[in-house]
N, CA, C and O atoms as a printed pandas DataFrame, in Angstrom:
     atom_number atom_name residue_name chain_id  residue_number  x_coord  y_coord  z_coord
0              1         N          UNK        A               1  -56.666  -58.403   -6.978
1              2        CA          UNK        A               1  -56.498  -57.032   -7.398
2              3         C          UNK        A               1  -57.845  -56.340   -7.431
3              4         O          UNK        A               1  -58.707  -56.889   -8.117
4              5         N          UNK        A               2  -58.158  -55.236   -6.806
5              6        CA          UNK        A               2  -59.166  -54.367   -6.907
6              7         C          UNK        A               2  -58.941  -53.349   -7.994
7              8         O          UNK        A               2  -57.883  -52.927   -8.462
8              9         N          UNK        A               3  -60.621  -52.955   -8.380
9             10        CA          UNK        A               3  -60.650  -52.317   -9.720
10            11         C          UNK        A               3  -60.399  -50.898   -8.925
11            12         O          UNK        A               3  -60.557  -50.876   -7.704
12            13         N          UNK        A               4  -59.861  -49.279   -9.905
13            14        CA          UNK        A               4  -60.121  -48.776   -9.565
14            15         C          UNK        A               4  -60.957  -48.007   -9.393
15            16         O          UNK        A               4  -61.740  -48.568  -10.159
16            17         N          UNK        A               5  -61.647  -46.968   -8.957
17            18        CA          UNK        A               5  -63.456  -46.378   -9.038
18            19         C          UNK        A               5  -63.173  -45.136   -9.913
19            20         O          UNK        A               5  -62.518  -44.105   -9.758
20            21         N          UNK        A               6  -63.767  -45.542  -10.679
21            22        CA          UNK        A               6  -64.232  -45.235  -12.185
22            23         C          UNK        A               6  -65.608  -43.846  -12.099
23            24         O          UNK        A               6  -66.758  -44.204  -12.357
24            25         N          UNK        A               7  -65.437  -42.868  -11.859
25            26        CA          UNK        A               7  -66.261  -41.434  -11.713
26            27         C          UNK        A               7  -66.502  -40.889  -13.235
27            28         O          UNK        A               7  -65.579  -40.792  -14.044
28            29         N          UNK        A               8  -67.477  -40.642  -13.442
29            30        CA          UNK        A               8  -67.995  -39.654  -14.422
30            31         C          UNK        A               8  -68.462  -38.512  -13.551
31            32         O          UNK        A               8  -69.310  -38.584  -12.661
32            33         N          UNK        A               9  -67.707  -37.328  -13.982
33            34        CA          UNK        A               9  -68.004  -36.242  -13.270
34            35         C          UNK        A               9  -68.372  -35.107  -14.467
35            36         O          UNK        A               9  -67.774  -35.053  -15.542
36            37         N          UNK        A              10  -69.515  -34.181  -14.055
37            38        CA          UNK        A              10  -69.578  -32.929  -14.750
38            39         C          UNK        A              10  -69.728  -31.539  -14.034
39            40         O          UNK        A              10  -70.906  -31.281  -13.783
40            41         N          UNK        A              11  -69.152  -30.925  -13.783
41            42        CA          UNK        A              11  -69.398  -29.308  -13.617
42            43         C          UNK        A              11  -69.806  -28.453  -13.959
43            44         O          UNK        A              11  -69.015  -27.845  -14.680
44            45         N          UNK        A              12  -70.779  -27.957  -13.832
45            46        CA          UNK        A              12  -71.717  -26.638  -14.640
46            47         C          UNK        A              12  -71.610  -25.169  -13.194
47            48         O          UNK        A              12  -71.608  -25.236  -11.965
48            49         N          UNK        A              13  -71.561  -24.382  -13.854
49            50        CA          UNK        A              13  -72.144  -22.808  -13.618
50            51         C          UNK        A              13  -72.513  -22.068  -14.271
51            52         O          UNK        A              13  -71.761  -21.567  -15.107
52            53         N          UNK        A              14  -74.127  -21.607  -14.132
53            54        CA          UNK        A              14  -75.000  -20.724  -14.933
54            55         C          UNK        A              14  -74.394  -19.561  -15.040
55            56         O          UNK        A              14  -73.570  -19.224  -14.190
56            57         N          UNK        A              15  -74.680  -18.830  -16.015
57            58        CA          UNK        A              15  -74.450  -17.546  -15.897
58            59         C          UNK        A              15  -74.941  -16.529  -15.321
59            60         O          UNK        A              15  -74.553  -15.403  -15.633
60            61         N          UNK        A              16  -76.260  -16.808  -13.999
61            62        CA          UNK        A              16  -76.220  -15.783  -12.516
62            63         C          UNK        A              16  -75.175  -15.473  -12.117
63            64         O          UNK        A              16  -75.110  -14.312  -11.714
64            65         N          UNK        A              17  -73.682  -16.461  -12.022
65            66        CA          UNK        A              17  -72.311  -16.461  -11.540
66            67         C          UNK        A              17  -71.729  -15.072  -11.955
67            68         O          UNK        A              17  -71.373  -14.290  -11.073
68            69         N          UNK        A              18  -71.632  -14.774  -13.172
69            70        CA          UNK        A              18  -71.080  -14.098  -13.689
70            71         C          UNK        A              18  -70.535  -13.834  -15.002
71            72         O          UNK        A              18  -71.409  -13.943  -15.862
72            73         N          UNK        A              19  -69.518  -13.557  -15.410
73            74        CA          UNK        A              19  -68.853  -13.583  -16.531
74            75         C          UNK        A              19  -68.538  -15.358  -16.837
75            76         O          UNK        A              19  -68.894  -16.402  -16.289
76            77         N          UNK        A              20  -67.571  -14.954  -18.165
77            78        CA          UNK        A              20  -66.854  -16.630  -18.803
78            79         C          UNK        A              20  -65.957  -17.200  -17.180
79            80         O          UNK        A              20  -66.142  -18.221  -16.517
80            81         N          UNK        A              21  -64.971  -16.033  -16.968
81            82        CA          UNK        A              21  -63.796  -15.969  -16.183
82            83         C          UNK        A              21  -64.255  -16.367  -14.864
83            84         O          UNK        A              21  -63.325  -16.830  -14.203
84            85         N          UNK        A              22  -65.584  -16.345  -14.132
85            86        CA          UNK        A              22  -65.730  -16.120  -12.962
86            87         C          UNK        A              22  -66.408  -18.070  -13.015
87            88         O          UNK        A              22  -66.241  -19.016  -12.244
88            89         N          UNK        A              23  -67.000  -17.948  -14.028
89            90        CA          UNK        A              23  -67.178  -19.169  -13.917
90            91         C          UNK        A              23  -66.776  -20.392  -14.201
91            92         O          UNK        A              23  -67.388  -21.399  -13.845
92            93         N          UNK        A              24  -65.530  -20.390  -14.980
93            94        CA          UNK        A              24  -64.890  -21.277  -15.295
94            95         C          UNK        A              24  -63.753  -21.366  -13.919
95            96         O          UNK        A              24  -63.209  -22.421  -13.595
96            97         N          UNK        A              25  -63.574  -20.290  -13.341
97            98        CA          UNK        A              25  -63.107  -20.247  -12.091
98            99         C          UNK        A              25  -63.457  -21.334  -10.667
99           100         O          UNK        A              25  -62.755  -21.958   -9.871
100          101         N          UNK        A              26  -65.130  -21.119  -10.905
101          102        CA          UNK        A              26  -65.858  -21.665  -10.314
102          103         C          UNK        A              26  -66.130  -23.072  -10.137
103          104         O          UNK        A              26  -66.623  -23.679   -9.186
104          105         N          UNK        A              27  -65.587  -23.559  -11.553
105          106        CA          UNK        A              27  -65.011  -24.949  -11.746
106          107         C          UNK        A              27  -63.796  -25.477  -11.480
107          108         O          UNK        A              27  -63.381  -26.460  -10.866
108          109         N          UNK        A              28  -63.316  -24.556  -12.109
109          110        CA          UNK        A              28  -61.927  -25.551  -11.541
110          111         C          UNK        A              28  -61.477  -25.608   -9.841
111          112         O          UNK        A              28  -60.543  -26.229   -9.332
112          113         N          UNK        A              29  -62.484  -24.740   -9.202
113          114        CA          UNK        A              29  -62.282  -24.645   -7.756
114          115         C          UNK        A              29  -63.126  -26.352   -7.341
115          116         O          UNK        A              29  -62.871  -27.408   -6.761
116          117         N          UNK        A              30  -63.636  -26.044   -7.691
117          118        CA          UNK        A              30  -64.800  -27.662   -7.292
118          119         C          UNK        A              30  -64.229  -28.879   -8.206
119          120         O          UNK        A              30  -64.902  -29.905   -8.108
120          121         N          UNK        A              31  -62.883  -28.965   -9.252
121          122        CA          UNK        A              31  -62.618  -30.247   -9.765
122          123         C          UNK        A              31  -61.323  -30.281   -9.193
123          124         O          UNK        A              31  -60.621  -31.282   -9.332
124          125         N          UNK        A              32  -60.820  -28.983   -8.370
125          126        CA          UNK        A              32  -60.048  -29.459   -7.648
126          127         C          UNK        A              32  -60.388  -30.298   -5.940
127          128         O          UNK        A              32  -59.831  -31.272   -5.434
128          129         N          UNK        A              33  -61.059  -29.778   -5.631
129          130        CA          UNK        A              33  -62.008  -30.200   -4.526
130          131         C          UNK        A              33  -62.185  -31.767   -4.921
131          132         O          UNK        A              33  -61.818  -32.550   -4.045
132          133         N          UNK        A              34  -62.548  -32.165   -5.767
133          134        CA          UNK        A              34  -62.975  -33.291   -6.168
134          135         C          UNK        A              34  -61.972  -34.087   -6.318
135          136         O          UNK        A              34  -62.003  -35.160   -5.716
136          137         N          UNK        A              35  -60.854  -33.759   -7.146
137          138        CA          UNK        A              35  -59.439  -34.657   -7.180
138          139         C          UNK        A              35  -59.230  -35.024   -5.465
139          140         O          UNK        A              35  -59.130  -36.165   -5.012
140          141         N          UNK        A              36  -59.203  -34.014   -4.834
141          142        CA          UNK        A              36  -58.288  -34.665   -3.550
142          143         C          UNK        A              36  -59.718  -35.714   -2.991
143          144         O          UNK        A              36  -59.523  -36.624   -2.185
144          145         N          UNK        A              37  -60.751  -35.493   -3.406
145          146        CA          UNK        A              37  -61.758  -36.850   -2.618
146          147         C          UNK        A              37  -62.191  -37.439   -3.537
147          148         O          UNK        A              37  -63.317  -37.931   -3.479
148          149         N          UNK        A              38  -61.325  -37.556   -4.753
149          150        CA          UNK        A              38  -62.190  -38.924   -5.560
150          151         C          UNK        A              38  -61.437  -40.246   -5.057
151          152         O          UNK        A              38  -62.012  -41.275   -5.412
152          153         N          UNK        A              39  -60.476  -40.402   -4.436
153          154        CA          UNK        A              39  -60.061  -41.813   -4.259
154          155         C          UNK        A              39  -61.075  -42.296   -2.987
155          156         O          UNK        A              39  -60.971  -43.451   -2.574
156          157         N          UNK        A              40  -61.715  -41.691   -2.595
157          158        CA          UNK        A              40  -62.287  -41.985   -1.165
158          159         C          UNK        A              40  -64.158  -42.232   -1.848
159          160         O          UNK        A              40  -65.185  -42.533   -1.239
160          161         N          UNK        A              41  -63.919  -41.946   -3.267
161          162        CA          UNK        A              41  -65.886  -41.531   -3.792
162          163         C          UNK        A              41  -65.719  -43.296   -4.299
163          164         O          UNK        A              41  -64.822  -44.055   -4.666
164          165         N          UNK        A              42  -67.125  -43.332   -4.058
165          166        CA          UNK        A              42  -67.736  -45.052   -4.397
166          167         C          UNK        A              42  -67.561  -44.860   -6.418
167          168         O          UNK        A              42  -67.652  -43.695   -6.806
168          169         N          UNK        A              43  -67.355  -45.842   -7.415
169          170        CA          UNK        A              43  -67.901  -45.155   -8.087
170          171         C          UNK        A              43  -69.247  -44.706   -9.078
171          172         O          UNK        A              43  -70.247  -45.419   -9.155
172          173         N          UNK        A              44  -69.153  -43.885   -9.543
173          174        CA          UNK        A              44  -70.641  -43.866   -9.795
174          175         C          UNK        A              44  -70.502  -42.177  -11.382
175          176         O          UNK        A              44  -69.638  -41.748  -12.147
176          177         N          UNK        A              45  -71.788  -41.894  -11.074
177          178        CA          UNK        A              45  -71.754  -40.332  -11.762
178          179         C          UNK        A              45  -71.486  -39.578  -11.062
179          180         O          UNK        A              45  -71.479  -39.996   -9.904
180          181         N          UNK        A              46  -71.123  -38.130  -11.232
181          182        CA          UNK        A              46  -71.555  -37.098  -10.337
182          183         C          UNK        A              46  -71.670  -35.717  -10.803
183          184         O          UNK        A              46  -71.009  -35.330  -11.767
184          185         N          UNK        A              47  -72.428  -34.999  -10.206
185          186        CA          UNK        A              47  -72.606  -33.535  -11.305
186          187         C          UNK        A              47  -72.906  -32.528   -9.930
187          188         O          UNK        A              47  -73.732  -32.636   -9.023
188          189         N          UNK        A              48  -71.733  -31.398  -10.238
189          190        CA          UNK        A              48  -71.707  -30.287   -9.474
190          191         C          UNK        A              48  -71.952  -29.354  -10.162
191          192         O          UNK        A              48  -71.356  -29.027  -11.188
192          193         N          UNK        A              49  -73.154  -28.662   -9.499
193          194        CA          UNK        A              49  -73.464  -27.175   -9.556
194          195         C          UNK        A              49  -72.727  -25.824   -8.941
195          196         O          UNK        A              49  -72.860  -25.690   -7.725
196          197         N          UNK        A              50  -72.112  -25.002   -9.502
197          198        CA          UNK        A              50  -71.830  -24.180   -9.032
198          199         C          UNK        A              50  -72.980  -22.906   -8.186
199          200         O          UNK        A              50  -74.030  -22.471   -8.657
200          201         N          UNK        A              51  -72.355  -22.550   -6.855
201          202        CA          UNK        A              51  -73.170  -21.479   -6.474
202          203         C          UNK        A              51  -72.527  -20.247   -6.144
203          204         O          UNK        A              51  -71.331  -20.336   -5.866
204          205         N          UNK        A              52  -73.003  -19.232   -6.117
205          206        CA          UNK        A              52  -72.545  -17.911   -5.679
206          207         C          UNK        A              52  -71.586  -17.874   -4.497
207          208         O          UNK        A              52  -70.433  -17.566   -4.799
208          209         N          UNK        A              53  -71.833  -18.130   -3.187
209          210        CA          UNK        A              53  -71.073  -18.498   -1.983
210          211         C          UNK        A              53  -70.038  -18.981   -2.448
211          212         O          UNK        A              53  -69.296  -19.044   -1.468
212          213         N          UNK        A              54  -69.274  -19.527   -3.665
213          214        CA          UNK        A              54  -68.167  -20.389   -3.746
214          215         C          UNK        A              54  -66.928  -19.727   -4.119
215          216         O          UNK        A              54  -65.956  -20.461   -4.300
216          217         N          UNK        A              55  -66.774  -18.366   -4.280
217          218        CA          UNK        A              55  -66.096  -17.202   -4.201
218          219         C          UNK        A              55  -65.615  -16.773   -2.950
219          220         O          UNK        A              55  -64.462  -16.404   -2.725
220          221         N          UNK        A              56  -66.894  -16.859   -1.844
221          222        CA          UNK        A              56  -66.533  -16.239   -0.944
222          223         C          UNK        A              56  -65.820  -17.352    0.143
223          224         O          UNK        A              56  -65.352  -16.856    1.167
224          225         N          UNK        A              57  -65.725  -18.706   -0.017
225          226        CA          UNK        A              57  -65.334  -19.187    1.028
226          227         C          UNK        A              57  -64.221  -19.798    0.589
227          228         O          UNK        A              57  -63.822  -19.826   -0.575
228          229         N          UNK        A              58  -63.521  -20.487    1.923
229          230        CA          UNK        A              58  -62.170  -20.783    2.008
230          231         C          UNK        A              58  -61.999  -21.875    1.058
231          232         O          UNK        A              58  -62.946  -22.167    0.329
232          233         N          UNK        A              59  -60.774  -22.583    0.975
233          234        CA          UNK        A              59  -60.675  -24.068    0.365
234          235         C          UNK        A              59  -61.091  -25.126    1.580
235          236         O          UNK        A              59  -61.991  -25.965    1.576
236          237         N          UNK        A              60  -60.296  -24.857    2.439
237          238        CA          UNK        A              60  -60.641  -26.110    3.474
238          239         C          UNK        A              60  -62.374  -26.098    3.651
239          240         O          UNK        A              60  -63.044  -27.100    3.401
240          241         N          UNK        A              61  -62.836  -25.094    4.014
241          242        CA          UNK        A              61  -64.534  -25.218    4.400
242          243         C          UNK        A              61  -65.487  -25.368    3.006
243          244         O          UNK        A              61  -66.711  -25.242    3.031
244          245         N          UNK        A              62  -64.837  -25.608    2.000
245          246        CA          UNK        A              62  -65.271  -26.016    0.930
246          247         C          UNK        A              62  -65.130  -27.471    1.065
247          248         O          UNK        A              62  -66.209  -28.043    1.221
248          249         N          UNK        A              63  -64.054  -28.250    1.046
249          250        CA          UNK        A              63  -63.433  -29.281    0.923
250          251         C          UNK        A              63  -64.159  -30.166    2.427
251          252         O          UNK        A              63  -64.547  -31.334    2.386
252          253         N          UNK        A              64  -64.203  -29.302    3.633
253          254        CA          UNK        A              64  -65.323  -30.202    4.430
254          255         C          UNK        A              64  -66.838  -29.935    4.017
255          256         O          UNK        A              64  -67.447  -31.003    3.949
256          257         N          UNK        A              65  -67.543  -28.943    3.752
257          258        CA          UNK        A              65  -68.977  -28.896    2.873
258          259         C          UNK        A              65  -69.399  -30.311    1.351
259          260         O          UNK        A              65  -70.381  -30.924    0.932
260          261         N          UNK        A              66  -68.139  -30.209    1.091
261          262        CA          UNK        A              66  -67.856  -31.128   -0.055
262          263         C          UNK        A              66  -68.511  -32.449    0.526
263          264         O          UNK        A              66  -69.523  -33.019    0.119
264          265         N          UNK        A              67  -67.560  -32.840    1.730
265          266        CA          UNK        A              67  -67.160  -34.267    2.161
266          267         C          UNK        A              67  -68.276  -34.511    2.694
267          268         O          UNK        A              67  -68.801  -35.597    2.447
268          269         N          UNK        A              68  -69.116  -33.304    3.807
269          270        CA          UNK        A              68  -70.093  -33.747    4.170
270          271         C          UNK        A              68  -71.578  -34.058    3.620
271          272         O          UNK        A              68  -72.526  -34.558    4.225
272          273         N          UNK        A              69  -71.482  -33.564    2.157
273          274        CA          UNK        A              69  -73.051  -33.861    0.995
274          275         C          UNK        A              69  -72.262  -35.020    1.001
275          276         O          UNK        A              69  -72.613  -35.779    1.905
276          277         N          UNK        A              70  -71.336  -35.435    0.338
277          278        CA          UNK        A              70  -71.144  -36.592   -0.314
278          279         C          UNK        A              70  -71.458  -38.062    0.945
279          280         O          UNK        A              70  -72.062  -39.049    0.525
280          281         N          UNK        A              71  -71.122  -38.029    1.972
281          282        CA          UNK        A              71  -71.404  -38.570    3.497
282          283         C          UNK        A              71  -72.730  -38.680    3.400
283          284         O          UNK        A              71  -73.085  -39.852    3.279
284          285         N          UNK        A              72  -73.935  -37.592    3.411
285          286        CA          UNK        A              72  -74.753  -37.714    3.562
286          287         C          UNK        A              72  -75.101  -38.783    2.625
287          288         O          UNK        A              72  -75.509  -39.897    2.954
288          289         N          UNK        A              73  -74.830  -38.184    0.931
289          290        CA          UNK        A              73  -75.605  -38.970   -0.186
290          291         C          UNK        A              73  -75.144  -40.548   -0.003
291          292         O          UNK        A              73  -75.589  -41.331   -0.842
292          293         N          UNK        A              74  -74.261  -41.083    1.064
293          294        CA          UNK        A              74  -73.477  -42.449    1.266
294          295         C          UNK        A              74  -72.449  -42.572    0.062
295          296         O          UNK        A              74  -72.456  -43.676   -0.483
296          297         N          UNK        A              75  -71.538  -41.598   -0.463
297          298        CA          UNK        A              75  -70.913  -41.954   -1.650
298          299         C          UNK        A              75  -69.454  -41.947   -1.150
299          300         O          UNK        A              75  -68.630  -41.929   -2.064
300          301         N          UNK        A              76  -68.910  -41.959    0.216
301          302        CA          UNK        A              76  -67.671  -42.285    0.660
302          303         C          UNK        A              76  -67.605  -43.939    0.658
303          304         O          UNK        A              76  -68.460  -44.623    1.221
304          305         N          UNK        A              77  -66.304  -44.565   -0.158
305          306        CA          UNK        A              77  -65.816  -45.687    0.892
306          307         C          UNK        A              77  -65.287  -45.675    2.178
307          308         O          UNK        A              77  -65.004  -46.733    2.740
């Protein structure tokens, strides 16, 4: 039996973002992002920053931007 991978995750956005609303927005856009690729993340910590651009773009080109830091940093199985 394999364990399953065990993530500590945190989400932050400063308030450059905006208001409470814009940025709590800003999170739950990126912990959803994160649900659909945590079964695929090694495990470990991880901490996302929110940025401005994350309003303006799609889900899917989020969700490949996502996949490809995490690729780089080697944190896919």
């Amino acid at each position: 039996l394999s364990q399953p991978n065990i993530h500590k995750v945190g989400f932050t956005a400063t308030k450059k973002l905006g208001n409470a609303v814009k940025r709590n927005r800003a999170k739950r856009r990126m912990r959803a992002i994160f649900r659909e690729s945590s079964p695929s993340l090694k495990s470990g910590s991880y901490v996302f920053v929110a940025k401005v651009g994350l309003f303006d773009t799609l889900h899917e080109k989020l969700l490949q931007d996502f996949k490809k830091v995490l690729i780089n940093a080697k944190t896919f199985t």
